[in-house]
SEDO-493409 format. One record per residue (C-alpha): residue number from 1; z, x, y. Coordinates in nm, 3 decimals, padded with zeros to 5 digits. Each point is the difference from the previous one (the first is absolute). Layout:
[rodren NUM; [Z; X; Y]]
...
***
This chain:
[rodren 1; [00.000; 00.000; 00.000]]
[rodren 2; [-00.103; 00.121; 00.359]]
[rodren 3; [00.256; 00.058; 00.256]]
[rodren 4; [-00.033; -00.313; 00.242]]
[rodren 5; [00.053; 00.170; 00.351]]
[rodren 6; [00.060; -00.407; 00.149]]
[rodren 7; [00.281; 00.014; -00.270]]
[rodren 8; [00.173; 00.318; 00.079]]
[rodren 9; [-00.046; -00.099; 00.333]]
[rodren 10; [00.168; -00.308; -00.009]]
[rodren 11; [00.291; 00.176; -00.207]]
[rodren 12; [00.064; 00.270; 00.263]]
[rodren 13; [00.034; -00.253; 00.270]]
[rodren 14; [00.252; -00.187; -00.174]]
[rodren 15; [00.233; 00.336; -00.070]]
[rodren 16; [-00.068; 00.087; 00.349]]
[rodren 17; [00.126; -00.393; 00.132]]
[rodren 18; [00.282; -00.021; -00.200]]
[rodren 19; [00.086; 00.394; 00.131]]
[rodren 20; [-00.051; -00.145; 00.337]]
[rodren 21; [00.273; -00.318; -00.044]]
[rodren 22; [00.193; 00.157; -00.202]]
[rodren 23; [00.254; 00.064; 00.273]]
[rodren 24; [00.013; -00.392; 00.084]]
[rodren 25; [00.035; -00.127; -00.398]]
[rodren 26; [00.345; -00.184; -00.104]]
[rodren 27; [00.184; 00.169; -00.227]]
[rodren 28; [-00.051; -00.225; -00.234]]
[rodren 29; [-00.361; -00.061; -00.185]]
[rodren 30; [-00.061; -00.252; -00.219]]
[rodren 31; [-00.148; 00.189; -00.346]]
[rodren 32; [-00.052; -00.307; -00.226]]
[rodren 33; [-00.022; -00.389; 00.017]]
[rodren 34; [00.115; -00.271; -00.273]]
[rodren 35; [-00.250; -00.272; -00.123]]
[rodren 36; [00.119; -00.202; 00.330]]
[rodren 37; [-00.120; 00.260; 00.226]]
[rodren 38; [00.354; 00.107; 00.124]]
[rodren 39; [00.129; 00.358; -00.015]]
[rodren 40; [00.215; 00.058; -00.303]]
[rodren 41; [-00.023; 00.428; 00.071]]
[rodren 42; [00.059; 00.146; 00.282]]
[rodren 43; [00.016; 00.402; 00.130]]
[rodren 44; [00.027; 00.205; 00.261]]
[rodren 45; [-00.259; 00.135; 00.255]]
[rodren 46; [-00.098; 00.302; -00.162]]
[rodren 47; [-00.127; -00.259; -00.266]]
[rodren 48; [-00.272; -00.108; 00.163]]
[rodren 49; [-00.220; 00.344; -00.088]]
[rodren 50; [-00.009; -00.193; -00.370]]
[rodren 51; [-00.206; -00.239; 00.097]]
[rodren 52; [-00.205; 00.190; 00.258]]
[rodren 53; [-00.057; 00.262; -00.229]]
[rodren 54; [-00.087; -00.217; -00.273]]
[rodren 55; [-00.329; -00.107; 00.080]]
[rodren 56; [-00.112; 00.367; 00.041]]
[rodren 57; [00.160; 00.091; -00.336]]
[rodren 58; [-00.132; -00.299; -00.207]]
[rodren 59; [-00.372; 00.043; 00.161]]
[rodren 60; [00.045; 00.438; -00.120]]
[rodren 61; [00.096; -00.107; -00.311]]
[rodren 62; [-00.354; -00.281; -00.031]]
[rodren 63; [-00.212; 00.306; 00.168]]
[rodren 64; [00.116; 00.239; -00.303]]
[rodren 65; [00.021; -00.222; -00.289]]
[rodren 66; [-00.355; -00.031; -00.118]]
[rodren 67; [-00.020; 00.397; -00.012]]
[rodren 68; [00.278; -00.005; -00.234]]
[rodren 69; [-00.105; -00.321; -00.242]]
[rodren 70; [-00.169; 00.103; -00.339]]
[rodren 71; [-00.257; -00.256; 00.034]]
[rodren 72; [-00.071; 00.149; 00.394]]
[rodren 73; [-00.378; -00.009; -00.056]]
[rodren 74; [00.059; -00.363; -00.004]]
[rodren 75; [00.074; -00.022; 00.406]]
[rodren 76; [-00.386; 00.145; 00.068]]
[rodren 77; [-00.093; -00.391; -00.081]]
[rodren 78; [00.270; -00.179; 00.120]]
[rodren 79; [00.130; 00.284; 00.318]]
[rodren 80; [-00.090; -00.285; 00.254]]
[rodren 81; [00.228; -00.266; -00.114]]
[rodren 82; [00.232; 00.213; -00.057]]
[rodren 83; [00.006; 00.140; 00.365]]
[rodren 84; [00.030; -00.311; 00.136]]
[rodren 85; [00.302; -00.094; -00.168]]
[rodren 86; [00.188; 00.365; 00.066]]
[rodren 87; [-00.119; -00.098; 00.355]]
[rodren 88; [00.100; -00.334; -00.034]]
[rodren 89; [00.383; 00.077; -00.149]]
[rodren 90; [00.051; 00.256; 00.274]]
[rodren 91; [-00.128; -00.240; 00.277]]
[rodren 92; [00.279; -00.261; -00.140]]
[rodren 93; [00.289; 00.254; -00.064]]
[rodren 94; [-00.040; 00.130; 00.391]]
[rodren 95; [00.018; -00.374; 00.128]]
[rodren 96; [00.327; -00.088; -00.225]]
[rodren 97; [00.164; 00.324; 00.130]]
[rodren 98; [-00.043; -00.099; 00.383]]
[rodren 99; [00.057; -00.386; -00.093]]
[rodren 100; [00.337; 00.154; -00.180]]
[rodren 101; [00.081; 00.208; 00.319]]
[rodren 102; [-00.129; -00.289; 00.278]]
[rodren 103; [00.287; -00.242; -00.261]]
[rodren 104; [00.246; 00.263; 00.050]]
[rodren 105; [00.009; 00.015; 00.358]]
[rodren 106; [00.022; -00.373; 00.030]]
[rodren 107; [-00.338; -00.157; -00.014]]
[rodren 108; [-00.037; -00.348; -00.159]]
[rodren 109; [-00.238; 00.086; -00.266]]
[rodren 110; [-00.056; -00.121; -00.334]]
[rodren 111; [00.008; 00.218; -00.309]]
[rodren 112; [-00.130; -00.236; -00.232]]
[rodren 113; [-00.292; -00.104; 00.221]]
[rodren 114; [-00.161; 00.343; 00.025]]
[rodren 115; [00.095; 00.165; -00.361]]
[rodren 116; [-00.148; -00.318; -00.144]]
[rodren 117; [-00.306; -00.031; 00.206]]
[rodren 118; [-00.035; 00.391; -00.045]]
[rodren 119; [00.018; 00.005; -00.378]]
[rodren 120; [-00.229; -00.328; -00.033]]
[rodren 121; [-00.260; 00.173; 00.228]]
[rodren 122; [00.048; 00.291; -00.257]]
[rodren 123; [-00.044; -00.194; -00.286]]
[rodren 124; [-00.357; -00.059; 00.184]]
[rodren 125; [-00.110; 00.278; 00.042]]
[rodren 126; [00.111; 00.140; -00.337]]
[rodren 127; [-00.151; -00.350; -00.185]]
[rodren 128; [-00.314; 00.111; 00.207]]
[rodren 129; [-00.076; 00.363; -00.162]]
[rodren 130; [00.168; -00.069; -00.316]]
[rodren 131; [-00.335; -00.059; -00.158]]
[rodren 132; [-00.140; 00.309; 00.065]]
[rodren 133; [00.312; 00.202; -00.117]]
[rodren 134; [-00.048; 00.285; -00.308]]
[rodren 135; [00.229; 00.048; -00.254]]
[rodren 136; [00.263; 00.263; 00.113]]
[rodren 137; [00.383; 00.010; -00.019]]
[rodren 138; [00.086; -00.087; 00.365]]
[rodren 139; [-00.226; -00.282; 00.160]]
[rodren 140; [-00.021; -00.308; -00.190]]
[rodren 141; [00.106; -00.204; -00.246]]
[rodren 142; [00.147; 00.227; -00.267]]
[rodren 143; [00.101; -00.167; -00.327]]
[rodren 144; [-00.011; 00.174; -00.338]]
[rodren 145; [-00.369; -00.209; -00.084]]
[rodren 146; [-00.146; 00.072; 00.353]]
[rodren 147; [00.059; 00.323; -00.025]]
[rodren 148; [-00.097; 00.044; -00.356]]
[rodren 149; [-00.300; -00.231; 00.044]]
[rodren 150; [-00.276; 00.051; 00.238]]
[rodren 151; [-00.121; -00.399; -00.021]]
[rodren 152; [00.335; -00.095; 00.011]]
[rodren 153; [00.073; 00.169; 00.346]]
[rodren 154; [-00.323; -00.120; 00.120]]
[rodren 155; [00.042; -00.379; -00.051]]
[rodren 156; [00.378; -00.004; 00.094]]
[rodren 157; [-00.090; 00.163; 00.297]]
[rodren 158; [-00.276; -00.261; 00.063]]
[rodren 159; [00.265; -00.295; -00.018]]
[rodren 160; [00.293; 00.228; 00.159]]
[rodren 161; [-00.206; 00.059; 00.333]]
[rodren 162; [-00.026; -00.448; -00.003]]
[rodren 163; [00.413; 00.021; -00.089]]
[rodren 164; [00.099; 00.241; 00.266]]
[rodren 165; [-00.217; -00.177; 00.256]]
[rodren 166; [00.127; -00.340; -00.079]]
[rodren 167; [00.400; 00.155; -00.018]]
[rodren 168; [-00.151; 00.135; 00.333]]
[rodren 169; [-00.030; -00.302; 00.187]]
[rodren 170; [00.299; -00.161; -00.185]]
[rodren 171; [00.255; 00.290; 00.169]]
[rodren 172; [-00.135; -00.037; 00.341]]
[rodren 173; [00.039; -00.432; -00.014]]
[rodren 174; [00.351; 00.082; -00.143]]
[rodren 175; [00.076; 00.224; 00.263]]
[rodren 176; [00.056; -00.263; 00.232]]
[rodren 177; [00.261; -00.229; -00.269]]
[rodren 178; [00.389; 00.048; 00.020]]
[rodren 179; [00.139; 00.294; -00.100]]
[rodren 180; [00.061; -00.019; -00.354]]
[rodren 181; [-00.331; -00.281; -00.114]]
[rodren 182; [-00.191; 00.259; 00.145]]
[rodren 183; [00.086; 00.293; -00.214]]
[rodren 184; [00.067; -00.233; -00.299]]
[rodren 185; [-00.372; -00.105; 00.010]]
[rodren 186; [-00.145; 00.356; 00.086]]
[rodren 187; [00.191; 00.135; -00.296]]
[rodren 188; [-00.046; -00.315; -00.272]]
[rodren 189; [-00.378; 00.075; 00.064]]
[rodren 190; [00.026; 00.357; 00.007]]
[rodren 191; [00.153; -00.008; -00.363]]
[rodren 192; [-00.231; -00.254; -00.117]]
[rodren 193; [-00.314; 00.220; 00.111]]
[rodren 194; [00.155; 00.336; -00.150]]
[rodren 195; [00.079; -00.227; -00.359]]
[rodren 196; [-00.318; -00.122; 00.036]]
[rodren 197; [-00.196; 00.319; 00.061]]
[rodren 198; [00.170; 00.133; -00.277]]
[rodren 199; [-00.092; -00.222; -00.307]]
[rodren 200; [-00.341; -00.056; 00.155]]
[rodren 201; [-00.067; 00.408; -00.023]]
[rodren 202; [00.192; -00.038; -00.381]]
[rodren 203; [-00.234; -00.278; -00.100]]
[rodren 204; [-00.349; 00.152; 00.173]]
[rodren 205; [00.137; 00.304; -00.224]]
[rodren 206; [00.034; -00.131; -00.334]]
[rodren 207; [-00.351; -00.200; 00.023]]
[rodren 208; [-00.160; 00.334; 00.050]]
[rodren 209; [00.133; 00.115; -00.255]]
[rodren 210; [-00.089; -00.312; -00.208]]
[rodren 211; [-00.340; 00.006; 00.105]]
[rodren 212; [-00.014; 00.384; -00.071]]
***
């Protein structure tokens, strides 16, 4: 994957804002939320570098993986989507740190409104280049028959991309329910695509091998 200069752009502000208000933060910032979007962790200033650094570690750790995946000749047919979604993560990760910081000095924002709507419009984009994904050990949808089975990663990715899509759009309506019907959904559809995923690759696998 090629170093996005936008990206590490983007990243460097965001050490360099928090730097600049760092002086002005309360000594308290909030470091996790409950399924009602209240703080249930708290910790003090010099806790905010964990999430401002996070977005820069998380999109290192994306920009590095396909180099060390076995199947890395994989990513030459599927690099693009893959991009997008490193760019994508890193884009989201950056605008929960400042919505985390902007909470902690006393803004009235919700939680569960943008980490919602962000991972739905995730889910999009990854539903959208799913189809085009390779069998490797990092992006996809690993199970033991995908990766064992090249039809079988082919076709679950075919109806994963519609899945993540459709859990897509189901997140960001959600997003905008009370606290705890809004996770409850997310999640109950969330485990119902991941169960479903997973018999669908077992099943595409053992009618290969019936067929074979």
């Amino acid at each position: 994957m090629k170093v996005n200069k936008l990206i590490l752009s983007l990243l460097a502000l965001s050490l360099a804002g928090t730097a600049l208000i760092y002086g002005n933060l309360p000594d308290q910032i909030a470091l996790h939320f409950n399924l009602r979007g209240e703080v249930d962790r708290w910790g003090s200033r010099p806790s905010v570098w964990l999430t401002s650094a996070l977005p820069l570690g998380v999109y290192l750790l994306m920009l590095f993986a396909p180099r060390l995946d076995p199947r890395k000749d994989s990513y030459a047919r599927h690099m693009r989507g893959f991009s997008i979604l490193a760019n994508a993560i890193t884009l989201f990760l950056i605008g929960l740190s400042w919505v985390t910081i902007l909470f902690s000095m006393g803004f009235n924002l919700s939680i569960q409104v943008y980490v919602l709507s962000g991972i739905g419009i995730l889910f999009i984009v990854i539903g959208n280049h799913l189809p085009n994904a390779r069998q490797n050990y990092t992006f996809g949808i690993r199970t033991p028959w995908t990766l064992a089975d090249e039809r079988s990663w082919t076709q679950t990715h075919r109806v994963g991309g519609i899945g993540f899509v459709a859990t897509g759009f189901i997140a960001i309506a959600a997003a905008w329910l009370s606290g705890l019907a809004a996770f409850l959904i997310f999640f109950s559809t969330l485990v119902l695509l991941i169960a479903g995923l997973f018999v669908y690759s077992y099943i595409i696998f053992k009618q290969q091998r019936s067929e074979g």
